[in-house]
N, C-alpha and C positions, 0 to 999 in steps of 0.2 A: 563489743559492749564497753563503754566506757567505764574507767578506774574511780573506784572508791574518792581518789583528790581530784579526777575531771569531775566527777558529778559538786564539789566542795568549789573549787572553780566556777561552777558555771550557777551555782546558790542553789540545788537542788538537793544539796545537803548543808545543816546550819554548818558555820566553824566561826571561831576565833581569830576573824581576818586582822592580821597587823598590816601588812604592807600589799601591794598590786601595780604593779605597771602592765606595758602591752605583750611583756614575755614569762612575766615570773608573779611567782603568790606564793605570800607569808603568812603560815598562819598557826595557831599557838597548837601542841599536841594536844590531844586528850587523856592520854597516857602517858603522861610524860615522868622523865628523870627528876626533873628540877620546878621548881616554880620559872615562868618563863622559855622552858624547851620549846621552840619555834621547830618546823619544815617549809624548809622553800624549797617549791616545784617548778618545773616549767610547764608551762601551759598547754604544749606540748606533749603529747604523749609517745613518752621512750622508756623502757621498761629499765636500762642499764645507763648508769649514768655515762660510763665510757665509750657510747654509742651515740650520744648527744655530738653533733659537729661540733666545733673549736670555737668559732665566735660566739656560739649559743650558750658555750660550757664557761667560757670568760664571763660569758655577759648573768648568768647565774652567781657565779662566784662573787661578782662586783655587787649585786641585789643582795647575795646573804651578806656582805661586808657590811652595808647601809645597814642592814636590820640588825648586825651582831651589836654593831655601836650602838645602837637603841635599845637592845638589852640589857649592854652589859652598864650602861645611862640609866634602866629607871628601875634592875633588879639584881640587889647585892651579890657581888659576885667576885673572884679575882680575874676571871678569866669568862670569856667564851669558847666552848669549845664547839669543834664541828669533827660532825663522824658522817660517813653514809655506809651504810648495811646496806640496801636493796634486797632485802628478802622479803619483808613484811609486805608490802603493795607493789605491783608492776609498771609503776609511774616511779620516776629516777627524782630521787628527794635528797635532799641535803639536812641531817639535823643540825641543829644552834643550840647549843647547853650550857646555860650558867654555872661555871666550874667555883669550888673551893678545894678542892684538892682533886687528883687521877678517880678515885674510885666514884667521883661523881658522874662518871661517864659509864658506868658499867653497866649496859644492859642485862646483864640478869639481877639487876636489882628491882623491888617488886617497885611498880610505876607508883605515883601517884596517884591521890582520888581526891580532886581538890573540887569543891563545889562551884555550881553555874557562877554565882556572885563574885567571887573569885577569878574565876577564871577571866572573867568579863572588863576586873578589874585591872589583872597584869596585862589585857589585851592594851586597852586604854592607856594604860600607862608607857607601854613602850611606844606603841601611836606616838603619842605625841612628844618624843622624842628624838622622832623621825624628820 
């Protein structure tokens, strides 16, 4: 049975696509930390990120590189940061999070609940950054 972000991959669930080539997909949380918290996945489905082969795992890193500069380009930030948990879905993710200080990364802080218009909007905005 395909994962929660292959069905988002393949448009059989909406999402907030920023970025896509023929290996990787960017696309805005729903529950996210920050305005603009991005996951890039691989298209691929690999439950652990460290199970991903080496050229596969570069070539991800270098796709979140591209989108982080386009976050941290169209939403205030000092930083980007990147974490991966893999707990929450069995597809190997990478998050992107708009930092202003350490505790902006801290998962158990309660997510955001930013509305469709919104959301629709920071998508757009880092797009065309890219």
């Amino acid at each position: 049975m395909p994962t929660i972000f292959t069905r988002i991959i393949n448009g059989e669930i909406p999402s907030y696509k920023i970025a896509e080539d023929e290996n990787y997909f960017a696309f805005l949380d729903i529950s996210p930390l920050a305005k603009g918290h991005t996951l890039v996945v691989p298209k691929i489905e690999v439950d652990y990120i460290f199970d991903i082969d080496d050229s596969s795992l570069g070539g991800m890193m270098v796709f979140a590189k591209k989108v982080a500069h386009a976050i941290d380009k169209a939403v205030p930030c000092t930083r980007v940061g990147i974490a991966v948990i893999g707990l929450e879905v069995p597809h190997a993710h990478i998050h992107l999070i708009p930092l202003n200080s350490v505790s902006d990364i801290d998962f158990s802080r309660p997510k955001l609940k930013l509305e469709k218009e919104l959301m629709e909007k920071i998508a757009e905005e880092i797009r065309s950054k890219l």
